[in-house]
KEKOLLO-73145 format. One record per residue: residue number from 1; x, y, z of N, C-alpha, C, O in turn. Coordinates in Angstrom, 3 decimals. Layout:
# residues N
NODE   nr      n_px      n_py      n_pz     ca_px     ca_py     ca_pz      c_px      c_py      c_pz      o_px      o_py      o_pz
NODE  NUM         X         Y         Z         X         Y         Z         X         Y         Z         X         Y         Z
...
END
This chain:
# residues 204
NODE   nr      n_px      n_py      n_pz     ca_px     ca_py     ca_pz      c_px      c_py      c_pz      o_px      o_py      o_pz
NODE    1   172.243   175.447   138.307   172.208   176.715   139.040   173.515   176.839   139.817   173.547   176.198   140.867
NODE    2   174.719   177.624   139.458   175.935   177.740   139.694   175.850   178.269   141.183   176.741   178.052   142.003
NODE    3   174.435   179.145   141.519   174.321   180.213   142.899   174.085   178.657   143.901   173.816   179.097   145.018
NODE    4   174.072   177.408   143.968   174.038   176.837   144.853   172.783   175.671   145.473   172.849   174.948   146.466
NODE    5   171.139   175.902   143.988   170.661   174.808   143.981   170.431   173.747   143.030   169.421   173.118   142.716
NODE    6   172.127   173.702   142.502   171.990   172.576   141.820   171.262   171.101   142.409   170.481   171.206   143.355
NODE    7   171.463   170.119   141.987   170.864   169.252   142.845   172.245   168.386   143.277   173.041   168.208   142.355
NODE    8   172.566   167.888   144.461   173.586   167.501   145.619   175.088   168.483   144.868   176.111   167.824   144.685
NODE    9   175.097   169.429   144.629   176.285   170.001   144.418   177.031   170.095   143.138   178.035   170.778   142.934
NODE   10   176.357   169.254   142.231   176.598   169.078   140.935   176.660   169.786   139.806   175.467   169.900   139.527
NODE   11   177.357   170.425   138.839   177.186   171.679   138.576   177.549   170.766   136.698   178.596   170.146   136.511
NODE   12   176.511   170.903   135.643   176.617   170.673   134.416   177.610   171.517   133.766   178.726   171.364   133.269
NODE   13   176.667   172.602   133.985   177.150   173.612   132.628   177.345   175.002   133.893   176.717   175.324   134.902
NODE   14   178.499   175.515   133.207   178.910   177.035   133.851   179.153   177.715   132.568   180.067   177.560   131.758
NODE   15   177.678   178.857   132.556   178.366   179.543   131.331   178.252   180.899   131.268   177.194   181.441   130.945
NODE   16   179.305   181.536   131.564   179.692   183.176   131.322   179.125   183.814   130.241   179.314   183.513   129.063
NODE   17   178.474   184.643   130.632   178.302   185.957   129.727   179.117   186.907   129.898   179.383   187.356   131.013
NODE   18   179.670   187.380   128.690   180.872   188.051   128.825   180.053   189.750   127.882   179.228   189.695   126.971
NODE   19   180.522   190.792   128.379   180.452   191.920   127.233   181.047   191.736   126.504   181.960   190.913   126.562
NODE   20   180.735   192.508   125.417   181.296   192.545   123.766   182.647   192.856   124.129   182.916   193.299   125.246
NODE   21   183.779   192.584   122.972   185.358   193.042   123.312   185.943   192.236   123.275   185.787   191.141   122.735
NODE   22   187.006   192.799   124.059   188.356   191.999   124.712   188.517   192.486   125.878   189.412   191.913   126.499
NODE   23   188.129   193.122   126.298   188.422   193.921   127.815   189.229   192.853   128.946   189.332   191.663   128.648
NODE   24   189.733   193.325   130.132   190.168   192.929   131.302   189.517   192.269   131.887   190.113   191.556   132.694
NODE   25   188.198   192.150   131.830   187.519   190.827   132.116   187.646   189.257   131.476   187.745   188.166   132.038
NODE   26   187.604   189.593   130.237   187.995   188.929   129.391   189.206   187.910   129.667   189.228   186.852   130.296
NODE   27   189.952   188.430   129.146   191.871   187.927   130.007   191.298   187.480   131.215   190.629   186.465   131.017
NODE   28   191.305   187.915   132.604   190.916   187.110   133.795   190.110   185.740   133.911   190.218   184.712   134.580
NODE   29   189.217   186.247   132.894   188.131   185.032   133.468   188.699   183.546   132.927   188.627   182.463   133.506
NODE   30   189.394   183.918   131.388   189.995   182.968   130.880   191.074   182.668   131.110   191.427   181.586   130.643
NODE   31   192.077   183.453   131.910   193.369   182.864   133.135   192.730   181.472   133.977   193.089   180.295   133.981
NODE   32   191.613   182.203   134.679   191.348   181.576   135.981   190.793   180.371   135.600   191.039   179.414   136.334
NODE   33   189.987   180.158   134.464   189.232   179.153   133.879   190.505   178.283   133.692   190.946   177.447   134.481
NODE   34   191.008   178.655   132.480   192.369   177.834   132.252   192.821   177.219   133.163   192.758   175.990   133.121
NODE   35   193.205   177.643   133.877   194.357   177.531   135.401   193.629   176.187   136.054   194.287   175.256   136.518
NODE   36   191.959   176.224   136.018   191.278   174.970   136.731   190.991   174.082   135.553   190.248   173.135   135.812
NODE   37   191.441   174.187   134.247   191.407   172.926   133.088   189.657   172.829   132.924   189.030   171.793   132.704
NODE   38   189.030   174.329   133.114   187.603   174.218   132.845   187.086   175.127   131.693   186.091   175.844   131.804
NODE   39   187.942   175.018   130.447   187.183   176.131   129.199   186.879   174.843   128.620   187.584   173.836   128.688
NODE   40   185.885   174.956   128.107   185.183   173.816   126.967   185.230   174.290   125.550   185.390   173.524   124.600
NODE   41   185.046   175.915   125.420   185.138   176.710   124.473   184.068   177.940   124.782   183.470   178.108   125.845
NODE   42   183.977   178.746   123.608   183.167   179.789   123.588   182.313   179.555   122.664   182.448   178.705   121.784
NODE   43   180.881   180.690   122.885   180.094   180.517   121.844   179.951   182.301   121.361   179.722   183.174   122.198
NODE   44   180.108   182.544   120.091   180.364   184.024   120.240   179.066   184.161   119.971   178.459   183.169   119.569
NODE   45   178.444   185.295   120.121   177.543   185.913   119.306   177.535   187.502   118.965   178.164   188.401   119.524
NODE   46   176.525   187.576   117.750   176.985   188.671   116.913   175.290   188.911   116.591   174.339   188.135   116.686
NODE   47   175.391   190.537   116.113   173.572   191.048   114.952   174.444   191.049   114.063   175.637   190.852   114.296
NODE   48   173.813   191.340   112.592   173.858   191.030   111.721   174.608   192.676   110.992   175.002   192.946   109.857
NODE   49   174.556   193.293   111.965   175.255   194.867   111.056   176.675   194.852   111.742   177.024   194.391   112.829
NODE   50   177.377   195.503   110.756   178.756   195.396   110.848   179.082   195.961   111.853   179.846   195.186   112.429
NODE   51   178.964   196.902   112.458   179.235   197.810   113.780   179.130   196.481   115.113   179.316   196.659   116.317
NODE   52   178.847   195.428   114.549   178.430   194.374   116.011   179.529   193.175   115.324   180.162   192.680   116.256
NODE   53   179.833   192.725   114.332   180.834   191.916   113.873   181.815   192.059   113.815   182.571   191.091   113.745
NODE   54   182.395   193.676   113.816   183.526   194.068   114.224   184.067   193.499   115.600   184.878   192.591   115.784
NODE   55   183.411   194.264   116.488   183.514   193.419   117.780   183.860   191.950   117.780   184.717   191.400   118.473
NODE   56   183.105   191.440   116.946   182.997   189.897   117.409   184.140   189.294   116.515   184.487   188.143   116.784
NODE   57   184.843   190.033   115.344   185.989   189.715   114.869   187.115   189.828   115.642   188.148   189.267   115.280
NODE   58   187.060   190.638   116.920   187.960   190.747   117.621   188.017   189.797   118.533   189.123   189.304   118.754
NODE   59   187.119   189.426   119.104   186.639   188.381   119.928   187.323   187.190   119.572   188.146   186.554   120.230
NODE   60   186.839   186.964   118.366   187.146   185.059   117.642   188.967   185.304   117.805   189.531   184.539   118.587
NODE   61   189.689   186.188   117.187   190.972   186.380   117.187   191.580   186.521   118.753   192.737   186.245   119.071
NODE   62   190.686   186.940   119.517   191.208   186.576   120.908   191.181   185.363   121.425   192.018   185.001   122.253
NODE   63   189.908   184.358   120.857   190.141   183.169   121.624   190.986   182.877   120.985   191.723   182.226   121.726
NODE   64   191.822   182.972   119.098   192.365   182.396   118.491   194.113   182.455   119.435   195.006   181.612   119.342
NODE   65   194.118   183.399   120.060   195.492   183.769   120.776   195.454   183.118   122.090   196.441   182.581   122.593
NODE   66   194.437   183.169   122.569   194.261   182.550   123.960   194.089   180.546   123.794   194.402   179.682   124.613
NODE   67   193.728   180.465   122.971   193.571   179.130   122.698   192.357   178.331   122.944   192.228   177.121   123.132
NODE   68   191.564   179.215   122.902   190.305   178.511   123.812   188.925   178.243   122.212   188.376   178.945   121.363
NODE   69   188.957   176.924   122.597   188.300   176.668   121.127   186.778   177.182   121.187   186.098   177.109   122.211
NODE   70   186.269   177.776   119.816   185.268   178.343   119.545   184.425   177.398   118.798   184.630   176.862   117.709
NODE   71   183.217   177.286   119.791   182.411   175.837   119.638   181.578   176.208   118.336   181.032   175.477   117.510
NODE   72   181.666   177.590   118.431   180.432   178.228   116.778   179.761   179.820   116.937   179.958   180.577   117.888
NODE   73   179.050   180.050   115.918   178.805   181.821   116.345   177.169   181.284   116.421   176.602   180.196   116.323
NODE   74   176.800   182.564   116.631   175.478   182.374   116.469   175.013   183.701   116.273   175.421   184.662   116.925
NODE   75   174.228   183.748   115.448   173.408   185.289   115.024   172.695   185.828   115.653   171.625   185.631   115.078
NODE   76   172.516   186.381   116.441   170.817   187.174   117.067   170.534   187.922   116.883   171.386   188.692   116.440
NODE   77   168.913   188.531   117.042   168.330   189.431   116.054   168.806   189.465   114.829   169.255   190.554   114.470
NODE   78   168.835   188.688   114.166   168.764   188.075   112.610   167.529   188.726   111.817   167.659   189.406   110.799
NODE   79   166.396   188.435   112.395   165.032   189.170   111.805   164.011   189.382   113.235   164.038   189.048   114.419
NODE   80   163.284   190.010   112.477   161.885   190.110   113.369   160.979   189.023   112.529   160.985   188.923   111.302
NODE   81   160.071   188.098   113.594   159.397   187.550   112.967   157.982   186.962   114.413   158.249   186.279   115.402
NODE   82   156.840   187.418   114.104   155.908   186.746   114.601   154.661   186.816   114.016   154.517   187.260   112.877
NODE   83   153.563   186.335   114.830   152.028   185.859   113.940   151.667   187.395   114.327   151.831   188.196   115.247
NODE   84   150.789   187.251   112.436   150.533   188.433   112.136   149.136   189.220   112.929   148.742   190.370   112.735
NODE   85   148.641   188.324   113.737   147.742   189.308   115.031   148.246   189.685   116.499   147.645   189.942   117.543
NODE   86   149.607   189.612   116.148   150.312   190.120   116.802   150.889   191.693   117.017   151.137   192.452   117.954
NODE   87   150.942   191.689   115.520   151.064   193.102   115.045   150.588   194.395   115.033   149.365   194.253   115.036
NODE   88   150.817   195.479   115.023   149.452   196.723   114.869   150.112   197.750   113.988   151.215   198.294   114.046
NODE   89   148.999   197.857   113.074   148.808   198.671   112.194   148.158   200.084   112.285   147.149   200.424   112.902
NODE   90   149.161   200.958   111.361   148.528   202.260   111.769   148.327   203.041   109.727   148.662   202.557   108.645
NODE   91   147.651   204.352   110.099   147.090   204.546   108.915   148.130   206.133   108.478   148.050   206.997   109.351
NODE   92   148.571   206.312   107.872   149.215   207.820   107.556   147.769   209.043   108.093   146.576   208.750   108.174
NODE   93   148.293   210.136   108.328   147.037   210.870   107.994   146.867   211.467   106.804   147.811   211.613   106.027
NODE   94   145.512   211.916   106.510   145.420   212.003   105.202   146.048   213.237   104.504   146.365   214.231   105.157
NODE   95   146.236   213.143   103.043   146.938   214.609   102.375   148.281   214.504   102.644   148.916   215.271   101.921
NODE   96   149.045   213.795   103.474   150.123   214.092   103.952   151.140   213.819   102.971   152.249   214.092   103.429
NODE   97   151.181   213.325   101.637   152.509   212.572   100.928   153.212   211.951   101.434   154.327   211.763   100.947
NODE   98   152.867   211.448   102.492   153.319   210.023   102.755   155.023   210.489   103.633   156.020   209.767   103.634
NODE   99   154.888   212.010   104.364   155.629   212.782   105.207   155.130   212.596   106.239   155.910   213.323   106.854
NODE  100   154.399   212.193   107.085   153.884   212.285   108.033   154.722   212.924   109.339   154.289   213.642   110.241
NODE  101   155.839   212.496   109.159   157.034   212.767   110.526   157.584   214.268   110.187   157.586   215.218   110.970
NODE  102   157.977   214.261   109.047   157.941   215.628   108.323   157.025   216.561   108.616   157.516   217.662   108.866
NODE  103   155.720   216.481   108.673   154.838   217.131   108.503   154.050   217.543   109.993   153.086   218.268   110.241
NODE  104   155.113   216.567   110.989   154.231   216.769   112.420   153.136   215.574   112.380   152.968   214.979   113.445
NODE  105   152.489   215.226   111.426   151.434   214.297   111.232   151.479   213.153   112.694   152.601   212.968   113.166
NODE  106   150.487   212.546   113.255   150.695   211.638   113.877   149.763   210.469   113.070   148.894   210.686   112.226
NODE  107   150.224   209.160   113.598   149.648   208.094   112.484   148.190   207.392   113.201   148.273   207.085   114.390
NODE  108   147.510   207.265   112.827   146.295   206.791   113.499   146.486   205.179   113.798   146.539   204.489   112.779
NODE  109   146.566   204.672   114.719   146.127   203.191   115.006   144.796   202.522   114.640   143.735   202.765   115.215
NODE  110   144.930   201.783   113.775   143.852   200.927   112.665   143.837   199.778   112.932   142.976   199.134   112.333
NODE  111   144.777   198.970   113.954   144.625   197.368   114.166   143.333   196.275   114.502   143.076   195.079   114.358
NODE  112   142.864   197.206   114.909   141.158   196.573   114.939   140.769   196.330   113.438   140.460   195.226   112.989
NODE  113   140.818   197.401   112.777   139.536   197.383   111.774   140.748   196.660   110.957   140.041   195.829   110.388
NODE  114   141.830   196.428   110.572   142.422   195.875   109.358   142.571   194.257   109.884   142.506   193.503   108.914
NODE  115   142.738   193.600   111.065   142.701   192.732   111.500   141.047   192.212   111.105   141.026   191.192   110.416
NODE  116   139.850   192.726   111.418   138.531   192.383   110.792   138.208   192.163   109.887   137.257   191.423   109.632
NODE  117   139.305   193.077   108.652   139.266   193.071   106.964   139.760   191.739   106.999   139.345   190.847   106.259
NODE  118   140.644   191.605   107.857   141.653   190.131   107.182   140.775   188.919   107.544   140.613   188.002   106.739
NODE  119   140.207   188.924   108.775   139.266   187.884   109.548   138.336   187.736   107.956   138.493   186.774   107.205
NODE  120   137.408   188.857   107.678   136.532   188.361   106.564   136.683   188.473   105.530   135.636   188.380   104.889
NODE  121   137.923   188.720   104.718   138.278   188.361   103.521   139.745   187.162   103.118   139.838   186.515   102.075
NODE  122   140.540   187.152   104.039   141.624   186.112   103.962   142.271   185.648   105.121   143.450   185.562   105.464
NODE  123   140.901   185.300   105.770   141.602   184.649   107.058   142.226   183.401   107.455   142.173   182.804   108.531
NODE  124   142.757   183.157   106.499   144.340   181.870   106.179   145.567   183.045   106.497   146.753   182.735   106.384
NODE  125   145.337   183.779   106.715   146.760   184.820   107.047   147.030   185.439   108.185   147.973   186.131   108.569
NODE  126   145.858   185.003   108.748   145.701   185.319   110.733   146.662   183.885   111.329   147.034   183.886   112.502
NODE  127   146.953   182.871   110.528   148.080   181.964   110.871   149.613   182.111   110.556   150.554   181.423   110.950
NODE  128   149.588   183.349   109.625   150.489   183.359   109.194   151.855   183.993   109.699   151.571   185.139   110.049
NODE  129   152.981   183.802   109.862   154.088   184.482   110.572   154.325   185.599   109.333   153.983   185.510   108.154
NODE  130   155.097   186.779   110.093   155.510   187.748   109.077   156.922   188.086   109.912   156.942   187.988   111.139
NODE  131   158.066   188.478   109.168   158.954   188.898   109.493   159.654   190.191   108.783   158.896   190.849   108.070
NODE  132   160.942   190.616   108.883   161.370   191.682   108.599   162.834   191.667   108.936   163.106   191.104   109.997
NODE  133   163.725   192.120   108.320   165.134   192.172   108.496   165.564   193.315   109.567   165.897   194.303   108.913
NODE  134   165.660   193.512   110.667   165.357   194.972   111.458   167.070   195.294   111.212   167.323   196.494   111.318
NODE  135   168.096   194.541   110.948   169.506   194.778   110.496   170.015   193.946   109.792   170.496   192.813   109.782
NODE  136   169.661   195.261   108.881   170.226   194.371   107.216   171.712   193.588   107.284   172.534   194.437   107.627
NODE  137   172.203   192.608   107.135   173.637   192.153   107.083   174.294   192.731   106.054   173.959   193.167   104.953
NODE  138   175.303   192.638   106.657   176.874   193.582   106.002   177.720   192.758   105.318   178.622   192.243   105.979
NODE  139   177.663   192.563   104.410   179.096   192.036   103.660   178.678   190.711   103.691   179.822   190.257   103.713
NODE  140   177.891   189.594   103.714   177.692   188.595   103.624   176.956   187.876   105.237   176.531   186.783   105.612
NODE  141   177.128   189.159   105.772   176.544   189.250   107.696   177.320   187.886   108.203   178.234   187.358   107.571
NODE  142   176.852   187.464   109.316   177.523   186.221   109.860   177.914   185.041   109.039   179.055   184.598   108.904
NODE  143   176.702   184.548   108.455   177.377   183.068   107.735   178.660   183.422   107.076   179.577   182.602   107.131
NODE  144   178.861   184.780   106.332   180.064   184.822   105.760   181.315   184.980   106.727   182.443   184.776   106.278
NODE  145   181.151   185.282   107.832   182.055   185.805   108.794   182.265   184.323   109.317   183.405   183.921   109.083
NODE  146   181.493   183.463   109.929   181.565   181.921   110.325   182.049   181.173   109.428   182.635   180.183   109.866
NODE  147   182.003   181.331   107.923   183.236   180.360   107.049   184.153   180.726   106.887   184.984   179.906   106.496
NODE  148   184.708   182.512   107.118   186.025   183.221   106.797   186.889   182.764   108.052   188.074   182.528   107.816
NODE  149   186.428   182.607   109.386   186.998   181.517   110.640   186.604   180.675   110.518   185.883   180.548   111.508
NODE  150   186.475   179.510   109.712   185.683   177.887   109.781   185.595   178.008   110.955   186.491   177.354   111.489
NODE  151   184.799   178.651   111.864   183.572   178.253   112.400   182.679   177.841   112.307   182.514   178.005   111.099
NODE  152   181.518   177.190   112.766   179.895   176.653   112.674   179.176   177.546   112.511   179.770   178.622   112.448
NODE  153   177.948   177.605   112.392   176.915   179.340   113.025   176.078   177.999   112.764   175.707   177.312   111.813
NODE  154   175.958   178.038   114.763   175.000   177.188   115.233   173.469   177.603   114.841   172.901   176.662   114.286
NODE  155   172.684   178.721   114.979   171.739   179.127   114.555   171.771   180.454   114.260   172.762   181.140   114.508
NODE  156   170.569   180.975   113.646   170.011   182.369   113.424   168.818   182.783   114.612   167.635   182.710   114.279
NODE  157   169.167   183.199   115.937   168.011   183.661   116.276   167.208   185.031   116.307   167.492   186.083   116.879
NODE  158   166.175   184.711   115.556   165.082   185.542   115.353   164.915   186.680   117.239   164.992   186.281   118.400
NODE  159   164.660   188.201   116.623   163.824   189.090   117.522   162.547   188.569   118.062   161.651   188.390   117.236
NODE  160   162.358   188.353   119.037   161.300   187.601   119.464   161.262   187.951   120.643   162.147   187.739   121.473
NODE  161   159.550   188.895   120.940   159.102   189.565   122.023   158.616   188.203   123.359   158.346   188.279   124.558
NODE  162   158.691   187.137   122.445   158.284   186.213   123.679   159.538   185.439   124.803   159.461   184.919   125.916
NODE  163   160.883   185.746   123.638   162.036   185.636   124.188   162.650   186.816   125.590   163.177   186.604   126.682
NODE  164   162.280   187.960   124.911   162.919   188.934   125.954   161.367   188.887   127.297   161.586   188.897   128.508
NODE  165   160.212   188.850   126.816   159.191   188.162   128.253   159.913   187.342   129.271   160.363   187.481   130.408
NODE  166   159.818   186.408   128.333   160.687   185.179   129.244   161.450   185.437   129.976   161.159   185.092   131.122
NODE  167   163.406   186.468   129.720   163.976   186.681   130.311   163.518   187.946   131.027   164.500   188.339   131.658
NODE  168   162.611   188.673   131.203   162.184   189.640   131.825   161.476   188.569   133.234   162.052   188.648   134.319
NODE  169   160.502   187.820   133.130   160.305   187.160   134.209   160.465   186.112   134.632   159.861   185.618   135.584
NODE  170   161.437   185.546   133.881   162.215   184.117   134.507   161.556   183.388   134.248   161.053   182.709   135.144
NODE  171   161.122   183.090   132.470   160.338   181.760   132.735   161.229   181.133   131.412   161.975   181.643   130.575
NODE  172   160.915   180.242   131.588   161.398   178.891   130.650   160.780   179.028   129.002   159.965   178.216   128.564
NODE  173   161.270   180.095   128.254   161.228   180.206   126.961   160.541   179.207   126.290   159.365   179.263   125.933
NODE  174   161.434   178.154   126.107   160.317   176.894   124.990   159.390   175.967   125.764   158.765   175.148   125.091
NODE  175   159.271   175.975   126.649   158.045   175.980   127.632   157.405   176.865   127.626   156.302   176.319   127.606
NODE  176   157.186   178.060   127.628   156.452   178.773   128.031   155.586   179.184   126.515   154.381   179.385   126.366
NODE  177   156.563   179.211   125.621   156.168   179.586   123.723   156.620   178.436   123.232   157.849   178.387   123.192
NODE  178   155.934   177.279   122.757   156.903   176.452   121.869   156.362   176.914   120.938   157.257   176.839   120.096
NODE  179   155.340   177.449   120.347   155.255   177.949   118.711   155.865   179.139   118.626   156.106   179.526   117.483
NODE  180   156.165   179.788   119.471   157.210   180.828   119.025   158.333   181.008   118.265   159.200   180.156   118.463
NODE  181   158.680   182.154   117.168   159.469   182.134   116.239   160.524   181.329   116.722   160.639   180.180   116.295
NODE  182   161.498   181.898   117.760   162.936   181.779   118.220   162.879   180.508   118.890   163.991   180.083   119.204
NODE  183   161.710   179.636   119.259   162.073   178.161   119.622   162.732   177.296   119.504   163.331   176.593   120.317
NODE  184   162.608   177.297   117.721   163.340   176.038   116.778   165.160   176.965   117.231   165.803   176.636   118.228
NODE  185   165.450   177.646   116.624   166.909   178.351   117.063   167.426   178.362   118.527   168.654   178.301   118.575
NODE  186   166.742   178.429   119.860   167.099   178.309   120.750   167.087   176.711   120.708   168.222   176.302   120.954
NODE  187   166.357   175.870   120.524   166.719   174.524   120.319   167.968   173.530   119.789   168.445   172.484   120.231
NODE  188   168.264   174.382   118.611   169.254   173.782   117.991   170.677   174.342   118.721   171.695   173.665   118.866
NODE  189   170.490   175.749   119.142   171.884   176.055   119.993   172.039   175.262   121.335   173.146   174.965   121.784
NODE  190   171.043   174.989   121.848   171.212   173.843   123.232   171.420   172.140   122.878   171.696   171.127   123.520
NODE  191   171.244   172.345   122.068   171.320   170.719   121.039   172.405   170.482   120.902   172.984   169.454   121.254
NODE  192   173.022   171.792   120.141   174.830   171.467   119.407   175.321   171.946   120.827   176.433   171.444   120.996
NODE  193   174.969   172.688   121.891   176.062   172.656   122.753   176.046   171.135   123.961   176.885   170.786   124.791
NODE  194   174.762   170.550   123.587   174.904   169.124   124.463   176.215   168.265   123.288   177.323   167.879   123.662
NODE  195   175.757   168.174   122.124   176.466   167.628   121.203   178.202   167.792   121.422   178.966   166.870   121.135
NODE  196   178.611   168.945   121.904   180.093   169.772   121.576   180.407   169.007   123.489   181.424   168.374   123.775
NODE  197   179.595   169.219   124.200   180.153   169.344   125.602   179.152   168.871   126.797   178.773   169.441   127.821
NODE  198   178.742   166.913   125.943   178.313   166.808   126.879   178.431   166.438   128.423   179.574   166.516   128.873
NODE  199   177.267   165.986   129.445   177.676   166.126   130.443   178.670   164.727   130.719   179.054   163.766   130.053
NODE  200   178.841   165.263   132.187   179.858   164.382   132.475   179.296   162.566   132.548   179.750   161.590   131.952
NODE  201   177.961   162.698   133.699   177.295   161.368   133.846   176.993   160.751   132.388   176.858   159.529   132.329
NODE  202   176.838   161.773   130.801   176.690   160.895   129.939   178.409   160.389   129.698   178.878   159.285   129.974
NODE  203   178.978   161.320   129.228   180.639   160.218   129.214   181.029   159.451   129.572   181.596   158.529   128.986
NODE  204   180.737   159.692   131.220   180.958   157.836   131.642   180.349   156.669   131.659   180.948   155.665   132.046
END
């Protein structure tokens, strides 16, 4: 906790969130960092549609000028993915050809009764995760963008409503969901960044 309750003053990890870009923040923060011999590197992140990799192509080429090594990318919102009674289902109205939005139609909410169908005819699928691509990747999306800079792409993390909870009320993500989609991915990005930069008491 950088605001001051670390424990006796000790400070691990300091890590900036920066906006998308290159902006004037940007330049400063990495002057001032520099100047105290405290960049370890960056971790970029990027979604998976080109309108967001653009950005982040600019980004990697800025640390590439600034010098500040890029520990790996990482994808977010990659997919949507959670357990399928999670979900809610709705029904077209009827006659409509399948216009409904067209047509003014509004869609009826059915999640009760299709969740009951599933309970008594294939309820091995009330365990089951379901996902969805909510931004399709562009041109090969990140992994291709992370080998065109031999970079890493530390993980893919998944859209995950239990993730943005968490940061909505301050609680401890894989504590709070460890079966949650985005667990295993938030895991492995805190993993490779102990791996890239660990602490000091382990070095010595």
């Amino acid at each position: 906790d950088w605001a001051g309750a670390a424990e006796e003053g000790v400070l691990d990890y300091l890590i900036i969130d920066t906006p998308p870009g290159t902006s004037d923040e940007h330049i400063s923060t990495v002057q001032y960092l520099q100047a105290a011999s405290s960049v370890s590197g960056a971790i970029v992140v990027t979604t998976p549609e080109e309108a967001s990799m653009a950005d982040v192509r600019k980004e990697l080429n800025f640390c590439k000028k600034t010098k500040v090594p890029v520990l790996g990318l990482v994808e977010n919102m990659a997919s949507f993915k959670d357990l399928l009674p999670n979900l809610q289902f709705f029904r077209k109205p009827p006659n409509d050809g399948g216009n409904s939005v067209e047509n003014g139609g509004e869609e009826e909410e059915c999640t009760a009764e299709i969740l009951k169908k599933i309970q008594t005819h294939l309820p091995e699928l009330l365990q089951c995760t379901v996902g969805a691509n909510v931004f399709p990747p562009s041109g090969g999306g990140p992994t291709a963008m992370a080998q065109q800079y031999n970079i890493p792409l530390l993980a893919s993390l998944p859209l995950d409503p239990n993730l943005l909870k968490s940061c909505d009320e301050g609680l401890c993500f894989v504590d709070e969901f460890p079966n949650s989609s985005g667990v295993y991915a938030m895991n492995v990005i805190a993993d490779k960044l102990l791996e890239f930069c660990p602490p000091d008491d382990e070095e010595e």
